[in-house]
LUMTILUM-373414 format. One record per residue (C-alpha): residue number from 1; residue in three letters; x, y, z. Coordinates in steps of 0.5 Angstrom, whole numbers. Layout:
BEGIN
+-----+-----+-------+-------+-------+
|   n | res |    xx |    yy |    zz |
+-----+-----+-------+-------+-------+
| NUM | ALA |     X |     Y |     Z |
...
+-----+-----+-------+-------+-------+
***
This chain:
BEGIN
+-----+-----+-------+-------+-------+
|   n | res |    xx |    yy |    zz |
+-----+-----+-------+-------+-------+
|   1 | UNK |    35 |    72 |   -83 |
|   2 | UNK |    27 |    72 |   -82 |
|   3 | UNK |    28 |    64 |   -82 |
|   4 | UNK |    33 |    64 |   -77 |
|   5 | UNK |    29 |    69 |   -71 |
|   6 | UNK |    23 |    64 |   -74 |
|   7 | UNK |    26 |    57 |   -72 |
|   8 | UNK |    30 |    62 |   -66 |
|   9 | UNK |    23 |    63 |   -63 |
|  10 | UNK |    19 |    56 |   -65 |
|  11 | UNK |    25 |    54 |   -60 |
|  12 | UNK |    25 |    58 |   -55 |
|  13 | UNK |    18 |    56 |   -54 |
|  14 | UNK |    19 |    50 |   -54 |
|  15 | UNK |    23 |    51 |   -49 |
|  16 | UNK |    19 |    55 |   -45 |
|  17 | UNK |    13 |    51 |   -46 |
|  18 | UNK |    16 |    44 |   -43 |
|  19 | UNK |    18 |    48 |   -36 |
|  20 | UNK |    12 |    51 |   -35 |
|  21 | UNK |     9 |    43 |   -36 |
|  22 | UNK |    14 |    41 |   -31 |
|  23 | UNK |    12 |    46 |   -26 |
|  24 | UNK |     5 |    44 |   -27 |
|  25 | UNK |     7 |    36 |   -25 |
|  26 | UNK |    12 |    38 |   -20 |
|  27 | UNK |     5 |    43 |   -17 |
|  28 | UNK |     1 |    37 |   -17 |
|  29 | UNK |     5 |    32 |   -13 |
|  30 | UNK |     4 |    31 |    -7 |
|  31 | UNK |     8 |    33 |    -1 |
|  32 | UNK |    11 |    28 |     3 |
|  33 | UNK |    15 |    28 |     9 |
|  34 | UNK |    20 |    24 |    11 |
|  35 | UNK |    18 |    18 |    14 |
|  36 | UNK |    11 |    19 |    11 |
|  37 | UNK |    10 |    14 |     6 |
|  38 | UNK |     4 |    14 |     3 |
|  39 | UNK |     0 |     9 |    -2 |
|  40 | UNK |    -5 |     9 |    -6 |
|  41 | UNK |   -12 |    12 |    -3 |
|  42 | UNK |    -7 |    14 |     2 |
|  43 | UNK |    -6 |     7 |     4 |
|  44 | UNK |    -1 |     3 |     5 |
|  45 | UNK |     2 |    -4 |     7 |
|  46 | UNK |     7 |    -5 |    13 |
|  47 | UNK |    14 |    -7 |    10 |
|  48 | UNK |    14 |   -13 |    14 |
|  49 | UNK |     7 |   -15 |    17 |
|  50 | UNK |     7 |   -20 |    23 |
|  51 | UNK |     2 |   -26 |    23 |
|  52 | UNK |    -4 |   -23 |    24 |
|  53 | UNK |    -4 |   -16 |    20 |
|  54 | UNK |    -8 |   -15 |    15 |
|  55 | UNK |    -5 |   -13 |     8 |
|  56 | UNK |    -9 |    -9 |     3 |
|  57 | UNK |   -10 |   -11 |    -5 |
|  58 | UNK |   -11 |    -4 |    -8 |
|  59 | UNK |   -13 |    -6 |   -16 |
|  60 | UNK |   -10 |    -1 |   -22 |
|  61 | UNK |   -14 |     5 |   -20 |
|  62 | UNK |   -11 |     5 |   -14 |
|  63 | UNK |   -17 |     3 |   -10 |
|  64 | UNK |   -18 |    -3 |    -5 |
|  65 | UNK |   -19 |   -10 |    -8 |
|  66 | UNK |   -18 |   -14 |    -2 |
|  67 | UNK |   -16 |   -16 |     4 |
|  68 | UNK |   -12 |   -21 |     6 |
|  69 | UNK |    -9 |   -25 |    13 |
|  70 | UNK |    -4 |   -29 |    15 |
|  71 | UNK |    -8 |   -32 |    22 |
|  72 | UNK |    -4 |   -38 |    23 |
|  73 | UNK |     2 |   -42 |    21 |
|  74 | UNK |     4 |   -49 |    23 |
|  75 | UNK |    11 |   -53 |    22 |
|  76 | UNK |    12 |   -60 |    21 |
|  77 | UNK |     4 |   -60 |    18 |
|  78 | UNK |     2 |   -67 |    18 |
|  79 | UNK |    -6 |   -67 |    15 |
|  80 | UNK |    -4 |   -70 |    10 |
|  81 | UNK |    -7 |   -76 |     6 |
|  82 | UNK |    -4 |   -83 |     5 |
|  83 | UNK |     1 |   -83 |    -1 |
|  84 | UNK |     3 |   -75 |     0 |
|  85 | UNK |     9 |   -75 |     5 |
|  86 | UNK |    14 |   -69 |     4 |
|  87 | UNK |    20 |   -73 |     1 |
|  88 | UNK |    25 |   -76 |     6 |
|  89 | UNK |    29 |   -69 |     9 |
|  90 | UNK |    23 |   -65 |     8 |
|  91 | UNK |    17 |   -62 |    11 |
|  92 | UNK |    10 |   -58 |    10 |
|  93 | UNK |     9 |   -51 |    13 |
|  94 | UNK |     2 |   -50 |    13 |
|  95 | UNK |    -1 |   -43 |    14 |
|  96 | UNK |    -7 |   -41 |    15 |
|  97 | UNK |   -10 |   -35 |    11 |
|  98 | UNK |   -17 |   -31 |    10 |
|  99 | UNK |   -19 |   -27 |     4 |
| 100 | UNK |   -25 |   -22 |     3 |
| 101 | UNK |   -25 |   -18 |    -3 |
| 102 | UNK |   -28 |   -11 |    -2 |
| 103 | UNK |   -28 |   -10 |   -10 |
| 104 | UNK |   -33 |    -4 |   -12 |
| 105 | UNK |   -35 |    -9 |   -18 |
| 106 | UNK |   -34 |   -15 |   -21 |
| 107 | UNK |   -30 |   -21 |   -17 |
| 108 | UNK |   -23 |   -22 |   -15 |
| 109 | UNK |   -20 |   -29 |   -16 |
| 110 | UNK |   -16 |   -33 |   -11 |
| 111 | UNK |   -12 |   -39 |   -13 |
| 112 | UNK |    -7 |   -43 |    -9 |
| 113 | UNK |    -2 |   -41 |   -14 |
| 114 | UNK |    -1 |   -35 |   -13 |
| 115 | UNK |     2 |   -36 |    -6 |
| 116 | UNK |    10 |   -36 |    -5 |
| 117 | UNK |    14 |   -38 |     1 |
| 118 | UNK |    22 |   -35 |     1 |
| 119 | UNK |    26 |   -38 |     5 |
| 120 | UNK |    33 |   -34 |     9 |
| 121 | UNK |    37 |   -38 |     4 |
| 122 | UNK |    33 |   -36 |    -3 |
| 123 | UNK |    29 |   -41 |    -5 |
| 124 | UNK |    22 |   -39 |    -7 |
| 125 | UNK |    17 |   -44 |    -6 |
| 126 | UNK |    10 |   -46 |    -9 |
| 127 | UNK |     5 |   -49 |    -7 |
| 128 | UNK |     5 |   -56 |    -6 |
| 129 | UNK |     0 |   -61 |    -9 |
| 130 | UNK |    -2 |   -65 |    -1 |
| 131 | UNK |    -8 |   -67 |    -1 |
| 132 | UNK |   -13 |   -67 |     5 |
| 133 | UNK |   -20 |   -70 |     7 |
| 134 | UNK |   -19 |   -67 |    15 |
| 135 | UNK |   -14 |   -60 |    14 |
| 136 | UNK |   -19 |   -54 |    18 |
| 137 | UNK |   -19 |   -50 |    15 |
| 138 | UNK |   -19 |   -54 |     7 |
| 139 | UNK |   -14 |   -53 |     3 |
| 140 | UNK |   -15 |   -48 |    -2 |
| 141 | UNK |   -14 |   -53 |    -8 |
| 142 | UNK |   -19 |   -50 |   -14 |
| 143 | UNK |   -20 |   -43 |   -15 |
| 144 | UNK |   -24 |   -39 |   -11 |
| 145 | UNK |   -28 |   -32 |   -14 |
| 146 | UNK |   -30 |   -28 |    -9 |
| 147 | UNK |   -35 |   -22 |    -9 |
| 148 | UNK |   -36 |   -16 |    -6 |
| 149 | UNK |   -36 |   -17 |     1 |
| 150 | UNK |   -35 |   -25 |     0 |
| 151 | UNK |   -30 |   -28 |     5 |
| 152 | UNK |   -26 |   -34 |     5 |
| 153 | UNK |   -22 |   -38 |    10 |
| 154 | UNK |   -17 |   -44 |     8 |
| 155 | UNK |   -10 |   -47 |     9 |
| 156 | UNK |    -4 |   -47 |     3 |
| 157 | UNK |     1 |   -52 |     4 |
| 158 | UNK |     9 |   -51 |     2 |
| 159 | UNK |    14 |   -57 |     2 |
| 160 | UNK |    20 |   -55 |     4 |
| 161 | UNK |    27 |   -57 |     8 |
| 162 | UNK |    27 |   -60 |    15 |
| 163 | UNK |    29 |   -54 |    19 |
| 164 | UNK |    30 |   -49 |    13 |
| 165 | UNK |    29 |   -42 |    15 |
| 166 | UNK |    23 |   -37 |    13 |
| 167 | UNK |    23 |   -31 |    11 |
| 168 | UNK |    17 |   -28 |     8 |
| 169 | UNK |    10 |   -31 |     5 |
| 170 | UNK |     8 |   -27 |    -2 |
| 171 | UNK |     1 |   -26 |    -5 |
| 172 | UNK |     1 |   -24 |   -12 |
| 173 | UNK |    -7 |   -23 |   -14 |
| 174 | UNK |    -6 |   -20 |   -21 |
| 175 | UNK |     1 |   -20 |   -26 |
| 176 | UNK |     5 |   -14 |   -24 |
| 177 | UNK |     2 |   -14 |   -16 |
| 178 | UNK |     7 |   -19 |   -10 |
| 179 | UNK |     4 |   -16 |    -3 |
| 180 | UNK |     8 |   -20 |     2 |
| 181 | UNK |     3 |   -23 |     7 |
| 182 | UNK |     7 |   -25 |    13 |
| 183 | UNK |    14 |   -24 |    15 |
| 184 | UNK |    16 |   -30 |    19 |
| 185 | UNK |    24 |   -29 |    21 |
| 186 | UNK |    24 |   -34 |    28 |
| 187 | UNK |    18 |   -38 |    25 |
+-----+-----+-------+-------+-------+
***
C-alpha cells in the first residue's frame, strides 16, 4: 500500500509538473493578433515582394544579416558573349540584384548559385552559365563576401523558354533559409 500511494503521488506530480511548464510556455509567447504577423526582430518580409522591395536575410539568431533587392529584370537578355546563345526555343532573363550585409560579425557570402527562377509552370531554374565582358552591371560569376555594410551590385542570368511564365525569384543565403526576392507574375 505505501508503494502504491508512493508511485500514485510521484504521478501526480509529474503531472502537475509538466502543466505548470506548459503554462509557463504558453505565458511567454507572444500575442499576435490577426492579420499581425510578426518575424523575427519583429521583422518580416512581404509574402510577394514586387521589383524594388527590400527583403531581409535574418541569421539564426533571429537578427538581420542582409538586405537584398531585385532592381531590374530584362527578357530577352542579349549581353552575352559569342559561343553562349540560349539554346534554340530558349531566352535569358537577367535580373538585376543589390546585396549589402548588415551582418554584426563576420561576413555573408553571395554566390550565384544561390538564386533560383520559378516559373508558373513549375520549373525551378539555376543560374545559367553566360558569360559577359559588356553586362552592367557584371555578372555575378564568382562568389563574393561581403562585410558589414558592404554592398554589392550585379546581374544573375537564367535561361529559360521563350515566353515561359515567371512566377518568383528565390534567394537561398544559408542551408535551411529560401527568401523570395521578386514575385514576377506579368513579367
Amino acid at each position: 500500500m505505501r508503494k502504491f500511494l508512493l508511485a500514485l503521488l510521484a504521478t501526480l506530480f509529474l503531472l502537475g509538473s509538466s502543466a505548470a511548464f506548459a503554462t509557463a510556455q504558453d505565458d511567454a509567447t507572444p500575442e499576435v493578433g490577426a492579420g499581425d504577423a510578426s518575424g523575427p526582430s519583429d521583422g518580416t518580409n512581404p509574402i510577394d515582394p514586387a521589383i524594388g522591395d527590400s527583403v531581409t536575410y535574418y541569421g539564426e539568431n533571429g537578427d538581420p544579416s542582409g538586405t537584398a533587392t531585385v532592381t531590374g529584370i530584362e527578357r530577352g537578355w542579349e549581353d552575352f558573349e559569342e559561343f553562349y546563345e540560349p539554346e534554340r526555343g530558349s531566352e535569358y532573363v537577367a535580373f538585376t540584384v543589390v546585396v549589402e550585409s548588415t551582418i554584426a560579425r563576420g561576413a555573408i557570402e553571395v554566390d550565384d548559385y544561390d538564386f533560383s527562377l520559378q516559373t508558373t509552370e513549375g520549373y525551378l531554374w539555376s543560374t545559367s552559365f553566360a558569360s559577359s565582358e559588356t553586362a552592367e552591371p557584371p555578372l555575378l560569376e564568382d562568389a563574393v563576401s561581403l562585410a558589414s555594410g558592404d554592398s554589392e551590385e550585379f546581374t544573375i542570368v537564367f535561361e529559360v523558354f521563350e515566353d515561359e511564365a515567371l512566377a518568383h525569384l528565390y534567394w537561398q543565403p544559408d542551408s535551411g533559409v529560401l527568401i523570395t526576392m521578386a514575385q514576377l507574375e506579368g513579367e
